[in-house]
NULOSE-251163 format. One record per residue (C-alpha): residue in one letter; x, y, z; chain. Coordinates in steps of 0.25 Angstrom, whole numbers. Last residue first. Layout:
<nodes>
NODE nutor    xx    yy    zz marba
NODE     A     X     Y     Z     A
...
</nodes>
This chain:
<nodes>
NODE nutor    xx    yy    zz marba
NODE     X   -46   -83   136     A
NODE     X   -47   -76   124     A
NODE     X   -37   -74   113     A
NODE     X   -29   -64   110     A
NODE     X   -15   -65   102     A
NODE     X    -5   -60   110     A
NODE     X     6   -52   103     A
NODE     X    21   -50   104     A
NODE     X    30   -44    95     A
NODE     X    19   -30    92     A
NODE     X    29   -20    84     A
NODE     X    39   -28    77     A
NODE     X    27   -39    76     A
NODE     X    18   -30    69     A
NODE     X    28   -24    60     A
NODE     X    31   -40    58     A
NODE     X    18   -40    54     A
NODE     X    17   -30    45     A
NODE     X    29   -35    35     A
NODE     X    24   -51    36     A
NODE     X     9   -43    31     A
NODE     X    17   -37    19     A
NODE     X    24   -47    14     A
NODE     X    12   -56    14     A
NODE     X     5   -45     5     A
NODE     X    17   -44    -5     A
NODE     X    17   -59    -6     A
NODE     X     1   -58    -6     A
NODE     X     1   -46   -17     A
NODE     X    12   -55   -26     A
NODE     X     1   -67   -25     A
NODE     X   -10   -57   -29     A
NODE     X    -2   -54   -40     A
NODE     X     0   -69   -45     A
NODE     X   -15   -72   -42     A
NODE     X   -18   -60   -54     A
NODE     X   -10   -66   -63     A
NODE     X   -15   -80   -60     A
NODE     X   -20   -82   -75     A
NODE     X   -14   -71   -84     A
NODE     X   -18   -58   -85     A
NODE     X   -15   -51   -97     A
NODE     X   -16   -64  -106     A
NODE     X   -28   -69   -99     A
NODE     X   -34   -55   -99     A
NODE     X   -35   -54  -115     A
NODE     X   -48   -60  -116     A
NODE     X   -57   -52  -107     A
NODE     X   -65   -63   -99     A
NODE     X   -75   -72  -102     A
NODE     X   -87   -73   -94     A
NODE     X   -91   -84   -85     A
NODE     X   -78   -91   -84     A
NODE     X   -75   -85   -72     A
NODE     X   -60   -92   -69     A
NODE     X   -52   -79   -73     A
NODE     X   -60   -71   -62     A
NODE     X   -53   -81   -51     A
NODE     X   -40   -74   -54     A
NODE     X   -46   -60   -49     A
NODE     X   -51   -68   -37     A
NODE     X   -38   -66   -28     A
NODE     X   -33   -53   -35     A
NODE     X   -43   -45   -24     A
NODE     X   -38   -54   -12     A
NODE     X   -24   -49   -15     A
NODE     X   -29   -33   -17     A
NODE     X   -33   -34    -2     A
NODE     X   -21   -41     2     A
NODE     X   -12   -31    -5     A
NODE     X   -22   -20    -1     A
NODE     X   -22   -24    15     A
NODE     X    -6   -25    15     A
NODE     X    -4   -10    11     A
NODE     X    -9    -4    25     A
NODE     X     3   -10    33     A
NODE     X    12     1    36     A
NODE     X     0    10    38     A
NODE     X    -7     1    48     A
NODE     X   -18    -8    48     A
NODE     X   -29    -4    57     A
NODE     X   -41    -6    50     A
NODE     X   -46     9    53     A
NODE     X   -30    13    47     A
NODE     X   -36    11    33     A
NODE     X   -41    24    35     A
NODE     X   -57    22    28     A
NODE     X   -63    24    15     A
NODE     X   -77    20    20     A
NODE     X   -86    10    17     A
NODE     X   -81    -2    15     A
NODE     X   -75    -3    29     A
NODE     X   -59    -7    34     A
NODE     X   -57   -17    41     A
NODE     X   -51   -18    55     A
NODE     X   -38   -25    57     A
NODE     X   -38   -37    67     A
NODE     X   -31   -31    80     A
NODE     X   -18   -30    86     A
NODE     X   -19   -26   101     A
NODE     X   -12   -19   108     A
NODE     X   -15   -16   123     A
NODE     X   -16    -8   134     A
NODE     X   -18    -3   150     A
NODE     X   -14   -16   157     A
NODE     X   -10   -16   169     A
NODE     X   -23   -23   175     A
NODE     X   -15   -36   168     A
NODE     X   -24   -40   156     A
NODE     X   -36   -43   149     A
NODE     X   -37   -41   133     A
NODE     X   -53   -43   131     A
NODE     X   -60   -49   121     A
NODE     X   -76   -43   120     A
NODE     X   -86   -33   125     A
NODE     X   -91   -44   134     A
NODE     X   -77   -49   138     A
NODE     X   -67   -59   133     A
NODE     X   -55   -64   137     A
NODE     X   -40   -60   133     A
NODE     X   -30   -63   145     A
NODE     X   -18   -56   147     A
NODE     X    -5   -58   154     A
NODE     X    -3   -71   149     A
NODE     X    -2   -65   135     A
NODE     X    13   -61   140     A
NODE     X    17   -45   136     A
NODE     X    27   -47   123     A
NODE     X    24   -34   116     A
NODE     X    35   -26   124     A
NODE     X    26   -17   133     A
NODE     X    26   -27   145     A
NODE     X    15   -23   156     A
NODE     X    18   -15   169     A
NODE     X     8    -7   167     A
NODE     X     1    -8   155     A
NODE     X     3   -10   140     A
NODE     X     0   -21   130     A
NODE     X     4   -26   116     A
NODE     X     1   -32   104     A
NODE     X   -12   -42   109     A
NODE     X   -14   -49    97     A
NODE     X   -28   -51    86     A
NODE     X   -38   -42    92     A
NODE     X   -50   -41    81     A
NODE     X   -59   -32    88     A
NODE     X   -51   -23    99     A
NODE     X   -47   -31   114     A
NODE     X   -54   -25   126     A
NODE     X   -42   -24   136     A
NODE     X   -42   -25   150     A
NODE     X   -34   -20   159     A
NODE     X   -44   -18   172     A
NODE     X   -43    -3   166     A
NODE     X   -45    -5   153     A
NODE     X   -36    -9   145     A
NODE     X   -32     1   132     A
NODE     X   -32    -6   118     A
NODE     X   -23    -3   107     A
NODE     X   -25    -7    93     A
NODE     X   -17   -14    82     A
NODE     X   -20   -18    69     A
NODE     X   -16   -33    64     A
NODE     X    -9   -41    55     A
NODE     X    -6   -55    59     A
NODE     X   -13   -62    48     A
NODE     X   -25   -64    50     A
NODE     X   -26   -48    52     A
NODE     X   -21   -46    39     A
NODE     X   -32   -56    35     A
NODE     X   -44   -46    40     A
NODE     X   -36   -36    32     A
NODE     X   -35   -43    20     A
NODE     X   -51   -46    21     A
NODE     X   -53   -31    23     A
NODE     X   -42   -28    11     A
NODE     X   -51   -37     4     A
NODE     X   -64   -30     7     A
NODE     X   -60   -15     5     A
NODE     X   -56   -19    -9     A
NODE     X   -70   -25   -11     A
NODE     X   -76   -13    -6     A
NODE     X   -66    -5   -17     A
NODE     X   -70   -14   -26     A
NODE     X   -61   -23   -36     A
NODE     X   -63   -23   -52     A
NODE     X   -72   -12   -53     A
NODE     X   -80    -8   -63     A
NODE     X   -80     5   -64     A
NODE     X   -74    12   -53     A
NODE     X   -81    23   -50     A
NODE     X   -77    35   -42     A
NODE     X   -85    46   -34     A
NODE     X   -83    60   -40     A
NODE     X   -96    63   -38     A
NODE     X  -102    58   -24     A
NODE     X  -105    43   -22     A
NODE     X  -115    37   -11     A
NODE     X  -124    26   -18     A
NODE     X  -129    18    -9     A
NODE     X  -124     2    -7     A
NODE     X  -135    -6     1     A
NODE     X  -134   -18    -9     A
NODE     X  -119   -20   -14     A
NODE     X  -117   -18   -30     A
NODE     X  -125    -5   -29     A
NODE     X  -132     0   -42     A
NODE     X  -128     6   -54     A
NODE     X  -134    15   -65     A
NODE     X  -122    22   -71     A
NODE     X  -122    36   -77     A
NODE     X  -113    43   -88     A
NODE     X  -125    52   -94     A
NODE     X  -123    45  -108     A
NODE     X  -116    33  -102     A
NODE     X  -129    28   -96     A
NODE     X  -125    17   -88     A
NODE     X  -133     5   -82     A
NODE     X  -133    -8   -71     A
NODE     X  -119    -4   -64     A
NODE     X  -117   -10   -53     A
NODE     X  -112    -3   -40     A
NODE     X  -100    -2   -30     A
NODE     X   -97     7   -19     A
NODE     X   -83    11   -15     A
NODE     X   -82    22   -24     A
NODE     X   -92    18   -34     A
NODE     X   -87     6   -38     A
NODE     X   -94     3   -53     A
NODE     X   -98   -13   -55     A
NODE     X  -103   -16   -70     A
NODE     X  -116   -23   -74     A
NODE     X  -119   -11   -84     A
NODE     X  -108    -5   -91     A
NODE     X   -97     5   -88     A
NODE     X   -85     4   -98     A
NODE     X   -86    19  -102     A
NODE     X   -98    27   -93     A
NODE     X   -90    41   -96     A
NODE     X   -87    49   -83     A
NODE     X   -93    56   -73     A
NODE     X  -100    44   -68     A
NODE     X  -117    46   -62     A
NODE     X  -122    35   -56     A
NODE     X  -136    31   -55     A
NODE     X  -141    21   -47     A
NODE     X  -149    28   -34     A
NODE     X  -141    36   -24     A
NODE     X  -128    46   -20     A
NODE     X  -121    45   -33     A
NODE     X  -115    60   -34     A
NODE     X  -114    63   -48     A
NODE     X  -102    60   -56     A
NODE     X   -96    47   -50     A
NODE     X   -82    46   -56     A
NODE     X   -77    36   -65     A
NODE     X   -67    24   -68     A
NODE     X   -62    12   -75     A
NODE     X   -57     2   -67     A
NODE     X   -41     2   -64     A
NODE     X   -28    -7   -67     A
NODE     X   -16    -1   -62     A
NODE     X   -15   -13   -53     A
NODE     X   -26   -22   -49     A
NODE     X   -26   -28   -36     A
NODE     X   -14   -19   -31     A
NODE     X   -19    -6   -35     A
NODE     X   -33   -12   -30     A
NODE     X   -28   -14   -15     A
NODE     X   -21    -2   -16     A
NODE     X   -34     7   -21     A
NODE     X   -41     0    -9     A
NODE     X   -31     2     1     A
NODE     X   -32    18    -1     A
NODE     X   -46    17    -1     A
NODE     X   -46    11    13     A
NODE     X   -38    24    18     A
NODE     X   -24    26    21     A
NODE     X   -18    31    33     A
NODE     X   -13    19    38     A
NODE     X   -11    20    55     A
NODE     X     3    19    57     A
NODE     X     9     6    61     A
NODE     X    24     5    61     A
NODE     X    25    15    70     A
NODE     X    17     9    81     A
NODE     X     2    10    80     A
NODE     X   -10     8    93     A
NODE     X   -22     9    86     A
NODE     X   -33    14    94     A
</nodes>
């Protein structure tokens, strides 16, 4: 279980939640147009919208939730779209009242990626969640997936203040994996861990990754940063022409200058949280086997 202080409340927010922040900061005000699944799309191609069919034509990509399909015909006359799944396996599984983004300029699965791949560099970085481990009773300690530091221990006779010697321990593996072998006093441990990710296909709590409330707003900026990295590299496609007027709005590296103010910001942020960590956890062992 997760062993929080109180500066490290579990976020109460779901994966949704970070998504609609990563976009907010990736593209503003700016919004695709809408509509909203009419008939329950549970199977085959053909999608019923509640709404009129305008801007919607053949080629295009539709989000249906989180799924994503192509869009091969419309009949605007009865307001229904012949589609079919963008990524192999998909099934259709949409009640009425679904919402679908018409052509969408980021995912949510690809959202969901990139604040996987910025979590993954969070925990490159000196982030990381914390667990607590109970010994066995020889005083051994399986160590979680991912251990990064040993934060902490406890047991008999054993220094609570963060800054027990590594000597006293030996990490070495076993046939289930890493162990964290110690005096027969010990009894627990904390250990900081790589943060989980968070899965495609589920709105899940945010907390399952193990990042905490305080810091939950760090995984959108980054997330929306890796977003803005390619938008500049559209200006260089010279298969097609774009709209005209876009040079003048949106000058060349506009859109690297904003992704540079979100990796200040970002920066800021992940100095902030470790020294939260280091106010909390002073010392820590990084495991190793021996």
């Amino acid at each position: 279980m997760p062993n929080f202080g109180p500066d490290f409340v579990p976020s109460t927010t779901l994966t949704s939640d970070l998504i609609r922040e990563a976009l907010n900061h990736a593209q503003g005000a700016n919004k695709q147009p809408m509509n909203v699944v009419d008939a329950d799309f549970v199977g085959g191609d053909q999608m019923v919208l509640r709404y009129p069919l305008s801007g919607v034509q053949a080629g295009q990509r539709v989000e249906v939730g989180w799924s994503e399909y192509v869009v091969v015909d419309t009949d605007t006359a009865v307001k229904t779209l012949t589609v079919i799944p963008e990524l192999p396996g998909t099934v259709p599984n949409h009640p009425v009242g679904t919402l679908v983004t018409i052509r969408p300029r980021y995912t949510a699965l690809r959202v969901i990626a990139e604040i996987n791949n910025e979590l993954k560099q969070l925990s490159a970085e000196g982030l990381y969640r914390i667990v607590t481990v109970d010994a066995d009773e020889d005083g051994v300690i399986a160590l979680p997936d991912g251990a990064l530091k040993i934060l902490d221990t406890w047991g008999d006779g054993l220094s609570t203040d963060h800054r027990t010697p590594s000597a006293y321990y030996e990490i070495t593996e076993s046939a289930t994996g890493p162990v964290l072998i110690g005096p027969d006093t010990l009894t627990r441990a904390t250990i900081g861990c790589a943060f989980n990710l968070l899965p495609t296909d589920v709105d899940a709590l945010v907390s399952t990754t193990g990042i905490w409330q305080m810091a939950e707003d760090i995984p959108p900026l980054g997330a929306a940063m890796r977003l803005l990295a390619g938008t500049e590299s559209q200006r260089n496609i010279i298969d097609h022409q774009g709209e005209t007027r876009r040079a003048g709005e949106v000058p060349p590296g506009g859109p690297t200058g904003a992704m540079r103010n979100m990796a200040a910001l970002r920066q800021t942020r992940v100095v902030a949280e470790e020294a939260r960590l280091l106010g909390r956890y002073g010392y820590s062992y990084h495991p190793g086997v021996h």
